[in-house]
Biopython code that builds the backbone (N, CA, C, O; Angstrom):
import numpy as np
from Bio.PDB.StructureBuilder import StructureBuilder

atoms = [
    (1, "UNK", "N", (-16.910, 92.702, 47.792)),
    (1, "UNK", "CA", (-16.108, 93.293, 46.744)),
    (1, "UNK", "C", (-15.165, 92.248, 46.132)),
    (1, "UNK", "O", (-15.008, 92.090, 44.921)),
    (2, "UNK", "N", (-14.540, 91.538, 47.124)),
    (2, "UNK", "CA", (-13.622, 90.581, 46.365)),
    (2, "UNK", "C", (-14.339, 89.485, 45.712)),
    (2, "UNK", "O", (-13.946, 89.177, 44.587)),
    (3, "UNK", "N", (-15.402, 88.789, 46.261)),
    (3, "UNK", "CA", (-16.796, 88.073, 45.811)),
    (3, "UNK", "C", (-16.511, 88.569, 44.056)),
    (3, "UNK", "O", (-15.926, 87.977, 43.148)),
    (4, "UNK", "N", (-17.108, 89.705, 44.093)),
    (4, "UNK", "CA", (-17.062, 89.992, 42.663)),
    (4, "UNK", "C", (-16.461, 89.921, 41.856)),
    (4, "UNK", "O", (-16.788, 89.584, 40.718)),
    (5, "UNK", "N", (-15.021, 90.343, 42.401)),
    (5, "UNK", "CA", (-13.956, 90.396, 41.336)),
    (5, "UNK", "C", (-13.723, 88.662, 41.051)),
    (5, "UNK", "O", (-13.550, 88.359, 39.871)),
    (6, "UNK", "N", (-13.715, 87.780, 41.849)),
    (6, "UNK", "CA", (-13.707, 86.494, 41.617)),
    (6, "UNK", "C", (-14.529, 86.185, 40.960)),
    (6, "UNK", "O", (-14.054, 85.494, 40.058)),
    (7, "UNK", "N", (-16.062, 86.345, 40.820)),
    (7, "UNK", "CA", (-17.058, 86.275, 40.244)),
    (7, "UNK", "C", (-16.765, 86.273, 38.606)),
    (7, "UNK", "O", (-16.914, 85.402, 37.748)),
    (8, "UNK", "N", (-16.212, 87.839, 38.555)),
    (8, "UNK", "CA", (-16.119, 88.669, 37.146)),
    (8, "UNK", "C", (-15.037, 87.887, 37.015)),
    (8, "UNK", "O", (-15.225, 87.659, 35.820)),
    (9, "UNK", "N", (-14.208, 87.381, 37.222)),
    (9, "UNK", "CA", (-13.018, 86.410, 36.601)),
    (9, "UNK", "C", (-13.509, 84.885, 36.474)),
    (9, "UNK", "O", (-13.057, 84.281, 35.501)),
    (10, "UNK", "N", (-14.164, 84.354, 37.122)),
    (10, "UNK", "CA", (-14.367, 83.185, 36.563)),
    (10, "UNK", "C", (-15.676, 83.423, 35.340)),
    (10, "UNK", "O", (-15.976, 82.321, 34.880)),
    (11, "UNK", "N", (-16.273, 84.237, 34.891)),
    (11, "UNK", "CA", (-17.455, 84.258, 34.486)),
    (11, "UNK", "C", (-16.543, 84.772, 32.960)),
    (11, "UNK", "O", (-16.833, 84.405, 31.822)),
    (12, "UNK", "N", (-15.425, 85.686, 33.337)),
    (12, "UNK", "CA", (-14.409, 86.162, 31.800)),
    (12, "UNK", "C", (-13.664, 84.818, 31.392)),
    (12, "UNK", "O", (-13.371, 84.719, 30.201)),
    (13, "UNK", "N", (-13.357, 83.871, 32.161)),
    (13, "UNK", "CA", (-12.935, 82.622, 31.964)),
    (13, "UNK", "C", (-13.559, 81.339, 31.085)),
    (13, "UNK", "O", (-13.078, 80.699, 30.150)),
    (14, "UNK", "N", (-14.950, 81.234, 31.852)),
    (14, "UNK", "CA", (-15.928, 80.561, 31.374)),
    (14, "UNK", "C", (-16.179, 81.386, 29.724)),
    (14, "UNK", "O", (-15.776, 80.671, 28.807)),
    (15, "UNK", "N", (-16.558, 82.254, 29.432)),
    (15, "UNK", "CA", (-16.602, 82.863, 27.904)),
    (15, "UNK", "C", (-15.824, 82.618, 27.578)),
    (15, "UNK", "O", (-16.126, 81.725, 26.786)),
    (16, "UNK", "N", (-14.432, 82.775, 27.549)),
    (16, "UNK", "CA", (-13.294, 82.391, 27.051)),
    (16, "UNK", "C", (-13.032, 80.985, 26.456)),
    (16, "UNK", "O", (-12.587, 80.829, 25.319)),
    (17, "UNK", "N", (-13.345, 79.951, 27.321)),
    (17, "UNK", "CA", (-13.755, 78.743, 27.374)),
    (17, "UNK", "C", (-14.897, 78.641, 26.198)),
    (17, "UNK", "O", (-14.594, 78.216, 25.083)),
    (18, "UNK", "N", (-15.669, 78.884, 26.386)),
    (18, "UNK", "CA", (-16.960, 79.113, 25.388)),
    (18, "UNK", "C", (-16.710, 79.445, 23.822)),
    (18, "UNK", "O", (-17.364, 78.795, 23.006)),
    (19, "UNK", "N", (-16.035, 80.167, 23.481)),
    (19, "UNK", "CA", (-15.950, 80.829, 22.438)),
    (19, "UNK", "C", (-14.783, 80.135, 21.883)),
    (19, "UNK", "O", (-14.908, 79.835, 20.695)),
    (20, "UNK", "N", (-13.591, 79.778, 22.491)),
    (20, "UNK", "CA", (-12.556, 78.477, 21.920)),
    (20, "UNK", "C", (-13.591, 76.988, 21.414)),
    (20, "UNK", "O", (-13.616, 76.503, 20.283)),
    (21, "UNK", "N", (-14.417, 76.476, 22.699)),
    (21, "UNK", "CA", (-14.988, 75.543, 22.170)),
    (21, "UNK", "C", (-16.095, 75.404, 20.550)),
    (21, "UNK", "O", (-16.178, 74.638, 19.590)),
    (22, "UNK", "N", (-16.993, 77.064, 21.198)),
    (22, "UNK", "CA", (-17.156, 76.876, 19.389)),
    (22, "UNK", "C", (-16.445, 77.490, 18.349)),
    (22, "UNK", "O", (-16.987, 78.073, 17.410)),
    (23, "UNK", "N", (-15.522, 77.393, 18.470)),
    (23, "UNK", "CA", (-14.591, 78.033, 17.268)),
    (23, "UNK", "C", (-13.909, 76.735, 16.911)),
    (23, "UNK", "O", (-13.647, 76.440, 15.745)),
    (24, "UNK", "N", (-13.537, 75.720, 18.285)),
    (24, "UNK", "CA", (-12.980, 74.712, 17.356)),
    (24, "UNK", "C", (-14.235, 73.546, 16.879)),
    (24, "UNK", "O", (-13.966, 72.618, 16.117)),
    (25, "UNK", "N", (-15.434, 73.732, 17.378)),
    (25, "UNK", "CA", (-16.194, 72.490, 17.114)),
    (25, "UNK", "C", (-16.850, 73.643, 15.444)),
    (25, "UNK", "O", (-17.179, 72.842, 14.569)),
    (26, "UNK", "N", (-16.959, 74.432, 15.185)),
    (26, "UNK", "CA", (-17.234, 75.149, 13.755)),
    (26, "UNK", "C", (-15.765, 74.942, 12.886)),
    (26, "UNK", "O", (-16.053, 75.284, 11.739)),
    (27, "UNK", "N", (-14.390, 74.554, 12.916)),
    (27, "UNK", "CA", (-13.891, 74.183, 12.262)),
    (27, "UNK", "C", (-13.867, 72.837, 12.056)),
    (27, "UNK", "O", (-13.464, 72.337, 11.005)),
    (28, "UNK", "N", (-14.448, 71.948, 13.399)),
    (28, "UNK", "CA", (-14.576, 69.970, 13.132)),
    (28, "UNK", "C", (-15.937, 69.781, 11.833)),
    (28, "UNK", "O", (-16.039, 68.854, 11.029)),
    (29, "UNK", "N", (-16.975, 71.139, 12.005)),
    (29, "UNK", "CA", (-17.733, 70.203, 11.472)),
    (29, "UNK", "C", (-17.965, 71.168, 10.179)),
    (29, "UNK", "O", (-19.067, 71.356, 9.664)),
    (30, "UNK", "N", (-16.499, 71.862, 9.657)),
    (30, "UNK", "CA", (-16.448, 72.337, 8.191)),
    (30, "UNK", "C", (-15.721, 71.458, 7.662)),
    (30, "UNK", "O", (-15.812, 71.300, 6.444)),
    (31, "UNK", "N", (-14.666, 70.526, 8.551)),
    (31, "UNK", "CA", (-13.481, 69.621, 8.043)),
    (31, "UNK", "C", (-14.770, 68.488, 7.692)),
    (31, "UNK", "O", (-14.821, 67.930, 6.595)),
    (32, "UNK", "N", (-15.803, 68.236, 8.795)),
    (32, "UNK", "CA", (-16.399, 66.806, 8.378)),
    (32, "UNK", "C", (-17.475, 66.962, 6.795)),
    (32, "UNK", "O", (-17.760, 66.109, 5.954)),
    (33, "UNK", "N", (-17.730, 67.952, 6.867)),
    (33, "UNK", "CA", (-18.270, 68.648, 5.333)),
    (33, "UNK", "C", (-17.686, 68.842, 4.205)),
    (33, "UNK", "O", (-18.312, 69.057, 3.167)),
    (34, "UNK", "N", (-16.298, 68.782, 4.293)),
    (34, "UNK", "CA", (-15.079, 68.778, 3.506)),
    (34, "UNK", "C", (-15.293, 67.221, 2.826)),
    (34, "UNK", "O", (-15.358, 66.956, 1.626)),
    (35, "UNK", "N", (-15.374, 66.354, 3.893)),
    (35, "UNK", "CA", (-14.932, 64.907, 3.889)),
    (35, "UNK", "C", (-16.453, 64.469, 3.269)),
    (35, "UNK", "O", (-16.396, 63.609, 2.390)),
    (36, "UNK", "N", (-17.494, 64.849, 3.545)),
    (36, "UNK", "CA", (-18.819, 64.380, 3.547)),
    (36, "UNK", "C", (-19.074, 64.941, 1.496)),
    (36, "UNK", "O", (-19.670, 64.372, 0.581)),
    (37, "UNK", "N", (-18.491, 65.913, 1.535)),
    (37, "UNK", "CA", (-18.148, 66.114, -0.122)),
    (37, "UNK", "C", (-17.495, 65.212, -0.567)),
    (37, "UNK", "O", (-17.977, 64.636, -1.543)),
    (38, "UNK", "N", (-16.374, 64.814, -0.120)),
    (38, "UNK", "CA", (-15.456, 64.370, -0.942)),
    (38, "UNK", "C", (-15.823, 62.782, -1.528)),
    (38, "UNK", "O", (-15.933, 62.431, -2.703)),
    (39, "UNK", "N", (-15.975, 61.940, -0.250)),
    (39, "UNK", "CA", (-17.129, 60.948, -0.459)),
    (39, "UNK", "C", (-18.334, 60.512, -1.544)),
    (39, "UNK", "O", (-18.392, 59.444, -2.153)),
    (40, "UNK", "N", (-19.340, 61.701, -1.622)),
    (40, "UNK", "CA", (-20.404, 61.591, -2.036)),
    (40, "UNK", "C", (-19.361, 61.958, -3.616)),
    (40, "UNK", "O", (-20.216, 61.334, -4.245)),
    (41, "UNK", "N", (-18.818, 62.189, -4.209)),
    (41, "UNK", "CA", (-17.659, 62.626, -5.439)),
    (41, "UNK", "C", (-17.543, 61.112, -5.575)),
    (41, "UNK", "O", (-18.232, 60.616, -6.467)),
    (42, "UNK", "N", (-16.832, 60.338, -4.883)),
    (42, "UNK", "CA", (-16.334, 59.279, -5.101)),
    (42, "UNK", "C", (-16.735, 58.691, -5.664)),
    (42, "UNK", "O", (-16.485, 58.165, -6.749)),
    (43, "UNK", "N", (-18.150, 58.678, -4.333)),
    (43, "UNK", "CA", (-19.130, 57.552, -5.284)),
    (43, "UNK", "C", (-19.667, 57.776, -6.428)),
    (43, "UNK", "O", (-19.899, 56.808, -7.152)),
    (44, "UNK", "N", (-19.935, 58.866, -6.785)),
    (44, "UNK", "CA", (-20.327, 59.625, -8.323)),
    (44, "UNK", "C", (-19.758, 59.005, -8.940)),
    (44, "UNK", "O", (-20.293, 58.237, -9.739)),
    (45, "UNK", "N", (-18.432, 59.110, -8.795)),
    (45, "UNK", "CA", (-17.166, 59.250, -9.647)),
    (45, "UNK", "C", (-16.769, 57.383, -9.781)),
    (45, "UNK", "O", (-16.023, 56.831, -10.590)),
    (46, "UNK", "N", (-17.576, 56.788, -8.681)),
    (46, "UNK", "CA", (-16.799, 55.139, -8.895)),
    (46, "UNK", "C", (-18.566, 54.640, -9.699)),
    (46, "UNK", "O", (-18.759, 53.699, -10.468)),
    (47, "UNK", "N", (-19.396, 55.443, -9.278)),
    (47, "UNK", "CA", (-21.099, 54.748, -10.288)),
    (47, "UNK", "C", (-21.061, 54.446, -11.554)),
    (47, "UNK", "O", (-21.315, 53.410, -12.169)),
    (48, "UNK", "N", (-20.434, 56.306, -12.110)),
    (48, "UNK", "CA", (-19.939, 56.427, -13.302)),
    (48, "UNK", "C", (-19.256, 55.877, -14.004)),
    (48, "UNK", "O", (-19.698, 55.549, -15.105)),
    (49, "UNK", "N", (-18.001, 55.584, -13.660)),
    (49, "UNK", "CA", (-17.241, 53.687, -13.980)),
    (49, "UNK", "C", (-17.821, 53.045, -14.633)),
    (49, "UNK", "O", (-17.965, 52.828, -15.836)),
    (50, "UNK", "N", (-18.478, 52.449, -12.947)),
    (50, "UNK", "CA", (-19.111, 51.362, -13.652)),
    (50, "UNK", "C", (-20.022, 51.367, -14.790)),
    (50, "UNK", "O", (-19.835, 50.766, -15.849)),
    (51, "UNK", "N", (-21.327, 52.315, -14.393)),
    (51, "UNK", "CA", (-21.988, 52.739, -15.674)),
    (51, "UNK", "C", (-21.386, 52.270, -17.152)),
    (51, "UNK", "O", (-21.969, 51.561, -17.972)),
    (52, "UNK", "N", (-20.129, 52.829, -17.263)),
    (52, "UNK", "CA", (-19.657, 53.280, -18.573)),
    (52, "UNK", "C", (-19.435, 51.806, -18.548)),
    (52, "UNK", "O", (-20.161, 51.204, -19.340)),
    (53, "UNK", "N", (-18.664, 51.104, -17.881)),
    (53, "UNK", "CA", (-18.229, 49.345, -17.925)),
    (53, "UNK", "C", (-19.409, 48.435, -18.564)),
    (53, "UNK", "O", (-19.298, 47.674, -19.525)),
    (54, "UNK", "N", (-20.693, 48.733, -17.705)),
    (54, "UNK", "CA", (-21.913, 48.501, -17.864)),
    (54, "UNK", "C", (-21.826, 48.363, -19.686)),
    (54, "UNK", "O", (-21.651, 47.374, -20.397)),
    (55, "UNK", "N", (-21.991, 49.511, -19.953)),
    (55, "UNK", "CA", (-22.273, 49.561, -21.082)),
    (55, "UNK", "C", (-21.621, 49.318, -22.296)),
    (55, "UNK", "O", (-22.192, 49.132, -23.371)),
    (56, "UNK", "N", (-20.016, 49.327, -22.039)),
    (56, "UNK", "CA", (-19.388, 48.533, -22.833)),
    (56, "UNK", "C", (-19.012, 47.166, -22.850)),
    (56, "UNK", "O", (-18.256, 46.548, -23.600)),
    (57, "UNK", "N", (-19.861, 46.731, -21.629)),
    (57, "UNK", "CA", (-20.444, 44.827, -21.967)),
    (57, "UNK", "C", (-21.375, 44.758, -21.994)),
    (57, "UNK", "O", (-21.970, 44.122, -21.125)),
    (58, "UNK", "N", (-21.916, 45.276, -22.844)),
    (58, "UNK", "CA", (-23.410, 45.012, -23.609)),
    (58, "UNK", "C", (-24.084, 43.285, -23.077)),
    (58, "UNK", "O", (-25.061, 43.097, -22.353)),
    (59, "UNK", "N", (-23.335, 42.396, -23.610)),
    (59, "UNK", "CA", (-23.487, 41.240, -23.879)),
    (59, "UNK", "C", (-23.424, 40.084, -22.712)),
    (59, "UNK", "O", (-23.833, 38.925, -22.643)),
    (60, "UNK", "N", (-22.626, 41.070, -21.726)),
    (60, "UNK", "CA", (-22.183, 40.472, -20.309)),
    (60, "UNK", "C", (-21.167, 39.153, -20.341)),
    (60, "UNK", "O", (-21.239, 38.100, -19.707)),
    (61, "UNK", "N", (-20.105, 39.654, -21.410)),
    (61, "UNK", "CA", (-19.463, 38.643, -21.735)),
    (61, "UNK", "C", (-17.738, 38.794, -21.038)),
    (61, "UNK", "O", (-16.852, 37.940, -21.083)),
    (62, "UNK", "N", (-17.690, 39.965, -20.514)),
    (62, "UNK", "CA", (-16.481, 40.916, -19.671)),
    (62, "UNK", "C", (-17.054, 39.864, -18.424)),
    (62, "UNK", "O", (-16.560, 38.862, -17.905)),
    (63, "UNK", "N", (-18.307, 40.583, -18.219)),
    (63, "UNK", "CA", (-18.577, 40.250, -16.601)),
    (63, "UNK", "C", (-18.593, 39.238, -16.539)),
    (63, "UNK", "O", (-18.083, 39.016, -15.441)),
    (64, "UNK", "N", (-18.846, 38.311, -16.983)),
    (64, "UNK", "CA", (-19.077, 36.477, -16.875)),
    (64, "UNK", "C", (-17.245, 35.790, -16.654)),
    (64, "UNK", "O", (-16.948, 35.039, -15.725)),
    (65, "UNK", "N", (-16.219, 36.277, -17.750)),
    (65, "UNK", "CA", (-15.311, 36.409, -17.445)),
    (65, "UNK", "C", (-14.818, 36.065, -15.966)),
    (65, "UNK", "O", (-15.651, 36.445, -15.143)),
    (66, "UNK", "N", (-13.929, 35.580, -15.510)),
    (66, "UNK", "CA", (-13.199, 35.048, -14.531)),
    (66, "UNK", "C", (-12.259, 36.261, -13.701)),
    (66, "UNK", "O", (-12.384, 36.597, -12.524)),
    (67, "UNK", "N", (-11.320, 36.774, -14.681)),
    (67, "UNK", "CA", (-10.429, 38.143, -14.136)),
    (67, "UNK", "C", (-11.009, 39.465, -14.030)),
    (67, "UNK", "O", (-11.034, 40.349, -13.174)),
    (68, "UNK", "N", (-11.709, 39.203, -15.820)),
    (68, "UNK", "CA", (-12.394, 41.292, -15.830)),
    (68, "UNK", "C", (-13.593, 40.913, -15.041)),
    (68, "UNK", "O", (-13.898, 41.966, -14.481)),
    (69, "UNK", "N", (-14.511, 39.932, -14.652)),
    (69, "UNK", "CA", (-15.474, 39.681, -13.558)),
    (69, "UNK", "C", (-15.354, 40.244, -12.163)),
    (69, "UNK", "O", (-16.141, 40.823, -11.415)),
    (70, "UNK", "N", (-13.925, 39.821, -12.063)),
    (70, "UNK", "CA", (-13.515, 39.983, -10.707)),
    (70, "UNK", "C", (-13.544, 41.691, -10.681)),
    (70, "UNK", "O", (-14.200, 42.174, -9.759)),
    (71, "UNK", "N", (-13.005, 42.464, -11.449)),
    (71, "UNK", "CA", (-12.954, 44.098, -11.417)),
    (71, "UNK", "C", (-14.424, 44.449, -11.230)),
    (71, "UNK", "O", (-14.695, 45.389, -10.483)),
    (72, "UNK", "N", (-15.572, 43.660, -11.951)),
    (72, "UNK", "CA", (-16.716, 44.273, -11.602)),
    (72, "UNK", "C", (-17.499, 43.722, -10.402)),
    (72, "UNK", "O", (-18.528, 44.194, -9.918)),
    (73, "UNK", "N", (-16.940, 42.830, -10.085)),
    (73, "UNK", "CA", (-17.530, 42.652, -8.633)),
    (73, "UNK", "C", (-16.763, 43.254, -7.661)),
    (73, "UNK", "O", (-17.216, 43.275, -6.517)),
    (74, "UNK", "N", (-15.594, 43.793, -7.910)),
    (74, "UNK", "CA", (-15.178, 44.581, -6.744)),
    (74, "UNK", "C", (-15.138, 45.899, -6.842)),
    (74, "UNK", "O", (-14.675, 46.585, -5.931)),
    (75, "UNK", "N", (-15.817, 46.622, -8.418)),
    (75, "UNK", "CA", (-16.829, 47.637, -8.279)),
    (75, "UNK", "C", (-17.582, 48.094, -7.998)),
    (75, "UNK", "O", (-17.871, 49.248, -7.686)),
    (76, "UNK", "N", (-18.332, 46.609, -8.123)),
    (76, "UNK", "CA", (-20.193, 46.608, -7.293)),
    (76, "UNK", "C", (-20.038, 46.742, -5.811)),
    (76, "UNK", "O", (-20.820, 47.345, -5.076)),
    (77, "UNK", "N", (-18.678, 45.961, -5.357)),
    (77, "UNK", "CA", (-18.549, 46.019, -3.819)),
    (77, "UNK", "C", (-18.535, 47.542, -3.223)),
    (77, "UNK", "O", (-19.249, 48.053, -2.360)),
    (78, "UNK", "N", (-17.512, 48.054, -3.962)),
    (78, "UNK", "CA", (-16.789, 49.787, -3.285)),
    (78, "UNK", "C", (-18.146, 50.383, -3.606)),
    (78, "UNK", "O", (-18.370, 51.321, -2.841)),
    (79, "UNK", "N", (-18.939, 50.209, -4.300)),
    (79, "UNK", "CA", (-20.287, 51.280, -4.855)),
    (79, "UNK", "C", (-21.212, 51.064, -3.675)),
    (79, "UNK", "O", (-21.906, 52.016, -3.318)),
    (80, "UNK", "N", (-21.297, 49.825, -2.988)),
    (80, "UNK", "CA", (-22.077, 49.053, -2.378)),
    (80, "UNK", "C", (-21.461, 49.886, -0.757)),
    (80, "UNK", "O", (-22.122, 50.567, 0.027)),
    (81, "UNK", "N", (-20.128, 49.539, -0.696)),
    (81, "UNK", "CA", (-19.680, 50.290, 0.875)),
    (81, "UNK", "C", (-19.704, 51.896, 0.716)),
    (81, "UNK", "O", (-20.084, 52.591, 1.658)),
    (82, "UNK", "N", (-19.282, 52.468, -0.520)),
    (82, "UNK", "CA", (-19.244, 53.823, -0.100)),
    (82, "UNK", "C", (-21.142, 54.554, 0.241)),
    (82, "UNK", "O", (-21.483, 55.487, 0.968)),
    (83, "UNK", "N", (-21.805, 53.829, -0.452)),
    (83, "UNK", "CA", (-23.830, 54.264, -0.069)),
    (83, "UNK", "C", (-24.089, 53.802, 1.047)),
    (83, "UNK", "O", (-24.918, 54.328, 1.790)),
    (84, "UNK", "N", (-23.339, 52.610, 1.384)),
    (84, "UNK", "CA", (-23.273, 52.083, 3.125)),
    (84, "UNK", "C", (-22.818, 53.650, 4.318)),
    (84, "UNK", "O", (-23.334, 54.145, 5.320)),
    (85, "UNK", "N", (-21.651, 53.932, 3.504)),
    (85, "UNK", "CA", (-21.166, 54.566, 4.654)),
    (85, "UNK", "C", (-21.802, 56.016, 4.173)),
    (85, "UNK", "O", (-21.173, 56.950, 4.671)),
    (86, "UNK", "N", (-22.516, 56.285, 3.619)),
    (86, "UNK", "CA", (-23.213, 57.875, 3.198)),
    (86, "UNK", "C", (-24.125, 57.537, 3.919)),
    (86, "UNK", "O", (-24.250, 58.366, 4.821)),
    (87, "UNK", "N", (-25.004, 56.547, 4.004)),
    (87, "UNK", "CA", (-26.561, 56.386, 4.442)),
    (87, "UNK", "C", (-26.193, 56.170, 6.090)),
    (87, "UNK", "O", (-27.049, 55.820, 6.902)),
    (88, "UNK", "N", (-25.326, 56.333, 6.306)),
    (88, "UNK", "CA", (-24.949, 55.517, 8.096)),
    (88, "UNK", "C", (-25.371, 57.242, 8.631)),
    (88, "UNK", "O", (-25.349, 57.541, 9.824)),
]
sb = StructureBuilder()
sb.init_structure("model")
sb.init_model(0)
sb.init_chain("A")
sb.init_seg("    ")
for serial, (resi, resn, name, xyz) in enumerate(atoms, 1):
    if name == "N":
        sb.init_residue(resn, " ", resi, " ")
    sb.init_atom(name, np.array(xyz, "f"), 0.0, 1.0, " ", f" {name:<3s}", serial, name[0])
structure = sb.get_structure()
């Protein structure tokens, strides 16, 4: 009899246990979906940039440039790490 009641308490324990763990691992991996959006935006949002940069140096006479060069190579870079870190 007491068997049991020990039984039935560690077994109400263990669920207890259970149901915290997925309640908090279903809010880690809505936060990492949050983040996994926000990301894939970025990079949209830093392609598009460039794109538009792209195209208003037709001539590639920005990019050849020394200073505004430097902005598009450290466009190409962030475009380059943020598909790094999506594809990982």
């Amino acid at each position: 009899m007491i068997l049991d009641i020990i039984l039935a308490v560690i077994l109400v324990f263990c669920g207890f246990i259970v149901y915290r763990q997925d309640k908090t691992i279903k809010t880690q991996i809505d936060y990492i979906d949050e983040i996994e959006i926000k990301l894939l935006n970025n990079l949209k949002n830093v392609s598009e940039a460039y794109a538009m940069l792209k195209a208003a140096d037709e001539k590639g006479g920005f990019e050849s440039d020394d200073e505004i060069g430097e902005v598009f190579k450290t466009i190409k870079t962030i475009i380059a790490d943020l598909e790094k870190e999506i594809n990982e």
